[in-house]
N, C-alpha and C positions, 0 to 999 in steps of 0.2 A: 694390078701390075704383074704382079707373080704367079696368076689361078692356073693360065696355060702351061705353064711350063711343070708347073706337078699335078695338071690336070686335076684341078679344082673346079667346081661349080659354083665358091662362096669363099669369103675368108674366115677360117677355121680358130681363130682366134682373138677375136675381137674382144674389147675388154666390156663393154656393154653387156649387158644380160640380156639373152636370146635365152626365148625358152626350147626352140630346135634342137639346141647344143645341151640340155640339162643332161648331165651324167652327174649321180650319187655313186658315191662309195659303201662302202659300209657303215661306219659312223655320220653319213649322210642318211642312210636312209632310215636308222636308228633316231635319230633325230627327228628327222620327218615324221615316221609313225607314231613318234611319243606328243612330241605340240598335237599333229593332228588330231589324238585320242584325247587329249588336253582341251581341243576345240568343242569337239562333236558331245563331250561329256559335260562340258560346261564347268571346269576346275577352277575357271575366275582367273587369278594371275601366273602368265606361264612365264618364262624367261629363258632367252635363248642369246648366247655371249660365243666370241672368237675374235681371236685378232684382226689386225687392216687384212684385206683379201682372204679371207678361207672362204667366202663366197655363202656369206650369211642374206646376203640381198638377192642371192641366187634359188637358194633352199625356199626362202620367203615368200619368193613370187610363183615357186612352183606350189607349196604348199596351198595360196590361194586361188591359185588354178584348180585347182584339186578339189577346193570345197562344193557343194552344191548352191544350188540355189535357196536355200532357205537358211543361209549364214550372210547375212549382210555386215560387210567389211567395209572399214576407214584405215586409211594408211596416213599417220604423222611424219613426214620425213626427215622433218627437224622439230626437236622439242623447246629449242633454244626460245621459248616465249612467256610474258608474264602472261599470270594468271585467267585474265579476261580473255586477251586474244587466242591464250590457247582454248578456249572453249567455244569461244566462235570458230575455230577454224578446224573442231572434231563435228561443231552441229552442219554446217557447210559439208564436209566431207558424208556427213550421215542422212543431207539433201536436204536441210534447213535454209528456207530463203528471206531469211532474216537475219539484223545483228544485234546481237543481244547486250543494254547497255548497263547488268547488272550481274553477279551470280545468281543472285535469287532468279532473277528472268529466265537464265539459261536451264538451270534447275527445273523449273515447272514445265518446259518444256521438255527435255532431254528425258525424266522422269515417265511424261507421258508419251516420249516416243519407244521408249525401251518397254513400257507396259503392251503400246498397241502393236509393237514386236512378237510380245512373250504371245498375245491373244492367236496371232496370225500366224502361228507354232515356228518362226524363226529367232532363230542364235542371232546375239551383235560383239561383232568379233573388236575389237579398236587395237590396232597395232601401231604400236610408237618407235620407230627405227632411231638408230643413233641415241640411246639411251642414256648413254655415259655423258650427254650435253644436258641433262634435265638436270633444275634443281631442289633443291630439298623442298622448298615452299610448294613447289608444285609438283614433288611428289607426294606429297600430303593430301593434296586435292585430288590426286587421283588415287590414293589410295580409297580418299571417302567413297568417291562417285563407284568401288564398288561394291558400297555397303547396299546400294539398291536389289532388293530379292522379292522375292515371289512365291512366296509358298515353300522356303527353303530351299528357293533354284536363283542361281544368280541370271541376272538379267545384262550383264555386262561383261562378257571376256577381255582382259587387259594384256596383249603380250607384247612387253619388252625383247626389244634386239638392241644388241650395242655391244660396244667394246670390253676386255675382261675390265678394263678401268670403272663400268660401272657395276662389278661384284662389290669394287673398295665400296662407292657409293651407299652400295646396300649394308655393308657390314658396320657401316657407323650407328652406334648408341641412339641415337636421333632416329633413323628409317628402321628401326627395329621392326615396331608392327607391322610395316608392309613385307619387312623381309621374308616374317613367319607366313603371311599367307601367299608367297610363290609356291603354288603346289608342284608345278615341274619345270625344272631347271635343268634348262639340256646346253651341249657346249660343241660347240664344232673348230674341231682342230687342224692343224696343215697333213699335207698327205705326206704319205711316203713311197720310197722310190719307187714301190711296185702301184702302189695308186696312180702317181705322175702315167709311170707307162700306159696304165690303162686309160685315165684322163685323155693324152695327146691320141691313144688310138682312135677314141668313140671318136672324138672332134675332125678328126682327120677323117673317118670314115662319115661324118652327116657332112662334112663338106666334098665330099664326091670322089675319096680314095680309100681302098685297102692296104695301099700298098705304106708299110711302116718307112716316114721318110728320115727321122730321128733315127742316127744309130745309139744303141745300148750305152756308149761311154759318152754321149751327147745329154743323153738322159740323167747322166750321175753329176754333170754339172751343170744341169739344169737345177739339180735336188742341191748341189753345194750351193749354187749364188741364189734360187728362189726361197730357199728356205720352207718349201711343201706348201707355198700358200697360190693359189688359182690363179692370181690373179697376176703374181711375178712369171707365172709358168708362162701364161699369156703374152704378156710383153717379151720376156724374152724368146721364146716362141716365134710370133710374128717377125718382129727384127731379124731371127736368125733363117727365115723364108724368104725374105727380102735380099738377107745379104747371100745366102745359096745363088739366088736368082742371080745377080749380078755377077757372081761367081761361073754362073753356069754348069754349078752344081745341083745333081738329083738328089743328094744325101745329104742330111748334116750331122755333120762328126762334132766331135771334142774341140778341132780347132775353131769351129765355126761361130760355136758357144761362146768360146773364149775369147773373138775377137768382139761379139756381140756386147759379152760383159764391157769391156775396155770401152767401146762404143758409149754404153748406157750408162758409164762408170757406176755400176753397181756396186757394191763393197762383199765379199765372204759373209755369205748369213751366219749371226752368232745366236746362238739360239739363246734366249733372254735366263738368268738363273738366280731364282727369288731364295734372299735369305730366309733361313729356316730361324725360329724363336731360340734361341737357347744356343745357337752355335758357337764354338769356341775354338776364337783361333787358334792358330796354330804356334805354339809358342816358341819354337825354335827358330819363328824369324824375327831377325832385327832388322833396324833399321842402317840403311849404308849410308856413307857419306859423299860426296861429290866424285870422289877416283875410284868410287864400287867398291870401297872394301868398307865391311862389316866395321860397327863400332864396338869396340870390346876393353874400352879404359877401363882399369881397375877402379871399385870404389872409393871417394873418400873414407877418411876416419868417422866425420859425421855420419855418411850416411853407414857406416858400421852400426854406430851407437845407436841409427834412428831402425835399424835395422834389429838388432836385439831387442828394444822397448818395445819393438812391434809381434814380434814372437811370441812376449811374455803377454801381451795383452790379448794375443790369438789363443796362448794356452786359456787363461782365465775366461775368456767367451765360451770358447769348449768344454770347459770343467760345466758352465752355468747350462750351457743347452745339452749337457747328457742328466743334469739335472732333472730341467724341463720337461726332457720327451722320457725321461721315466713317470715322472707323475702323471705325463699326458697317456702314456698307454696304459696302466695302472687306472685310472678312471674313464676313460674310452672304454676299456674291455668290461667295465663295469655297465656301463652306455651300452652296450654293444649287446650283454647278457638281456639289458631291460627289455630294447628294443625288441631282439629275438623272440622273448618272451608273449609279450604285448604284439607281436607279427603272427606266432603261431596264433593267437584267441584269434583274432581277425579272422584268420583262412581259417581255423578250423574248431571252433567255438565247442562243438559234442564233441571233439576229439579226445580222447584220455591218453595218460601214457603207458607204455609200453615195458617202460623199466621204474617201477615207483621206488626202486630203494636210491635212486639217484635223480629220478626227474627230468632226467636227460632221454631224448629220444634222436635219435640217428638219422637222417630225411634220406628217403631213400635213391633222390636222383645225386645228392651233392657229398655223403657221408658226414656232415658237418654236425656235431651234435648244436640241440638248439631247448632253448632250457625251456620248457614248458607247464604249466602249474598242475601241482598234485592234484589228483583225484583225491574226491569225500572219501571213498574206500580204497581199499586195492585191488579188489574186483575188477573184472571187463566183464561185462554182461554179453552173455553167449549171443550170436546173430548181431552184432552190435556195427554198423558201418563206421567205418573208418573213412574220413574224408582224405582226398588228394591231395599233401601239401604243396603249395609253390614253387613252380621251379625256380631255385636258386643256387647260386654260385658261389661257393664260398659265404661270405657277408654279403653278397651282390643280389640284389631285383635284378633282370633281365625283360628290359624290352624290345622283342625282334620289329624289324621292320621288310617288310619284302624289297624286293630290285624293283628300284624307281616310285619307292610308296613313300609317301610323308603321312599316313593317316594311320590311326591308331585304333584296332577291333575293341568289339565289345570286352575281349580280356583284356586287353592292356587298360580299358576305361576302367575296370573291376579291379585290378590292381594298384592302378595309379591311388583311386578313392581309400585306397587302405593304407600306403605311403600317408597319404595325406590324413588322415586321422593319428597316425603315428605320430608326424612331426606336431599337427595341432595340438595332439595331447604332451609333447615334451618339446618344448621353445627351447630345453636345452640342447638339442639336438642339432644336427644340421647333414645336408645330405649333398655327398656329391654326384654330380652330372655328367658322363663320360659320353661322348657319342663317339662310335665306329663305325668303317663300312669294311668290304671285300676290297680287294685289292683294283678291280676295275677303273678304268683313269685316271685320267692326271691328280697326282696328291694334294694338289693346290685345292682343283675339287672336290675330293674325297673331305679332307680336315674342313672344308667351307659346308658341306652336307652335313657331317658329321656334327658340325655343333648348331648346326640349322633343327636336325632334328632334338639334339639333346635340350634347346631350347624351347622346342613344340615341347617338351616334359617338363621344363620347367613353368611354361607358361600356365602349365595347365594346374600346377600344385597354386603357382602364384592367384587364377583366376578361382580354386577354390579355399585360398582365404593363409596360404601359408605364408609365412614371413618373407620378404626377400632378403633380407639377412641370413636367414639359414639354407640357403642355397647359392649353389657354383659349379659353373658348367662350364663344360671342355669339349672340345672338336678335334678326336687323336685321330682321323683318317683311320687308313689300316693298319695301324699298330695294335701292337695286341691282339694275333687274331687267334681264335679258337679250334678253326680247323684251316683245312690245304684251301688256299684261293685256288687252287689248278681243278676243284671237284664242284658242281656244284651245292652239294650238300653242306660242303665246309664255305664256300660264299657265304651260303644261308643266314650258316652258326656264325659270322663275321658282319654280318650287318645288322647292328644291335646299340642299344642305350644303357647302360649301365649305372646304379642307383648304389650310392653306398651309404650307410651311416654313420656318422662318427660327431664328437664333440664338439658344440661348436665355441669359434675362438670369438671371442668379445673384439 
């Protein structure tokens, strides 16, 4: 209706996905690169999450354009099925002309098609859209199906799309083990005003104009009522090209926007904002009463008297736990010495010391003295190597992790195994699990990463035979960072798991 009049060839914003129209931003294309390297390497389960419209069904279908022909792809569009039928309707999509009226059935075959895959050197991609509708039971079952491997190659790639509602999903107690093996988890978020801009020009120029038909304060309420997400930009977009046109306007301004919004009764995007663990109101507000004024009756005499009894029993907690956490650091540091102790022979067994009239040796990355067992003599036998001790932190083990890695080098495997003889040889011990990242993304992510990986450390003490009692892990996000997130050197030093040991409580 409208193409003539702003000399168009197509409508430019259609809500449908056109692959013609694909424009990535930056964190589009970051995304892209990462599942795709996730594809082609065979990392097994990937995950990729955003809100209604940031245009996760867009990125998706470019990505599978993208792949070659020796990646054979299924796409689930709805997961909302029991068990059996969702397995008929992955073998169906993977060209099975049959329906299978058992697990076991589906298995012997599925099994042998993933083999005569692996023989005929292609990838099998299975993408499950709309995530956040699967549930537990049969994310179980898809967890198993990708225990199928091959020579230590996985023969099944699993990538989850859906909404952030299925992170919740994943972080329940119950899907733990699948959650640990999402090796890459990428997030696509809404744009921003300078995105938009760029968005509406690529789409305006593949529909057949340069000429910018949005003015600049058109754009800032597109960003106020779309809230940065594709697919609002879209609708309100279209709408506000239609009503120009009837207008017999070449431009659309602010008003144009603004009568569009009223149109579509869209509401002011309020951008959503998750309580944080541990917040504390704000104590200076009360409660008002029906005419708006504050409640501020004096107390009774009771609640005086229940008010002093309660003081006196706030003192005598206090008196008990300055008690408590004396004897508790008084034997922790005692803990603390052993540990030290029993860390240095690990790392560095020929090691001798250095100060024998105290036993104490100095580490030369952290200054922290660390108590180490006397030598037979006092001697150091000339030419004699000196091993590297561990780098640590104060009381702290340190495990880096790179940007965008969940997997852990052969040091971190040589370290973790001497944590874990520590704790096995002292059950009285117990060890905390801190995970960090760099400051990069949204912090919802960050603390979700953050204890995704400090869990891969613990999993890993738990699978070699340590208590789970003596261990407790934490996902601080970038809190506590060690160097500048603005360098990437201090990024580096900020994305780390952190190991501490201390007493443990019964």
């Amino acid at each position: 209706m409208y193409l003539s009049h702003y000399h168009l060839t197509c409508k430019p914003f259609q809500i449908s996905s056109d692959p013609k129209f694909l424009w990535l931003g930056e964190k589009h294309k970051e995304a892209f690169a990462i599942l795709k390297y996730g594809i082609l390497d065979n990392k097994g389960f990937l995950l990729l999450t955003g809100d209604v419209g940031t245009g996760k069904t867009t990125l998706i279908n470019a990505l599978v354009n993208s792949l070659e022909s020796d990646v054979i792809v299924a796409i689930v569009p709805d997961p909302d099925l029991n068990i059996l039928d969702f397995f008929n309707y992955i073998a169906s999509a993977f060209g099975a002309n049959r329906w299978f009226q058992s697990k076991g059935e589906f298995l012997q075959y599925f099994m042998g098609f993933l083999n005569t895959a692996y023989q005929n050197g292609k990838k099998v991609l299975l993408i499950i859209d709309e995530a956040q509708r699967l549930k537990h039971e049969l994310l179980e079952e898809i967890r198993v199906l990708s225990n199928i491997e091959k020579q230590s190659t996985k023969l099944l790639n699993i990538f989850f799309v859906g909404q952030e509602e299925f992170n919740g999903l994943l972080w329940e107690d119950r899907n733990r083990a699948l959650r640990q093996r999402i090796t890459i988890n990428s997030q696509v978020s809404a744009l921003n005003p300078e995105e938009i801009h760029s968005y509406i020009t690529h789409r305006l120029r593949v529909a057949g104009t340069k000429e910018m038909i949005f003015t600049p304060d058109a754009i800032q309420e597109i960003m106020k009522y779309s809230g940065g997400f594709p697919r609002m930009v879209n609708i309100l977009c279209d709408h506000a090209l239609l009503t120009g046109f009837v207008k017999e306007k070449r431009k659309i301004d602010q008003t144009i926007i603004q009568e569009c919004v009223g149109d579509l009764r869209i509401p002011k995007y309020i951008p959503r904002i998750e309580k944080i663990d541990g917040e504390i109101p704000d104590s200076r507000m009360q409660p008002e009463d029906s005419r708006g004024r504050k409640e501020v009756d004096a107390p009774s005499e009771a609640e005086d008297r229940n008010k002093s009894s309660n003081q006196s029993v706030l003192k005598v907690l206090v008196i008990l736990l300055f008690i408590v956490l004396g004897y508790y650091f008084y034997h922790s540091s005692t803990l603390r010495d052993q540990v030290r102790q029993q860390w240095n022979q690990f790392m560095n067994p020929h090691k001798q010391s250095l100060s024998v009239d105290t036993g104490i040796e100095q580490s030369r990355e952290s200054g922290i003295g660390i108590p180490i067992p006397r030598p037979e003599n006092d001697e150091i036998k000339e030419n004699q190597t000196v091993a590297k001790p561990l780098p640590v932190l104060r009381d702290k083990v340190i495990i880096p992790f790179p940007h965008n890695s969940n997997t852990f080098s052969q040091q971190d495997h040589n370290e973790l195994e001497k944590v874990t003889q520590i704790l096995l040889q002292n059950p009285s011990l117990s060890v905390k699990i801190s995970g960090y990242t760099d400051s990069l993304g949204p912090e919802d992510y960050n603390r979700a990463l953050s204890l995704l990986r400090s869990e891969m450390v613990s999993d890993f003490l738990m699978e070699s035979g340590v208590d789970t009692r003596q261990i407790t892990t934490y996902g601080l996000g970038s809190a506590g960072p060690l160097g500048s997130n603005r360098s990437p050197e201090g990024r580096r030093l900020n994305r780390r798991v952190e190991l501490e040991f201390a007493e443990k409580r019964e």
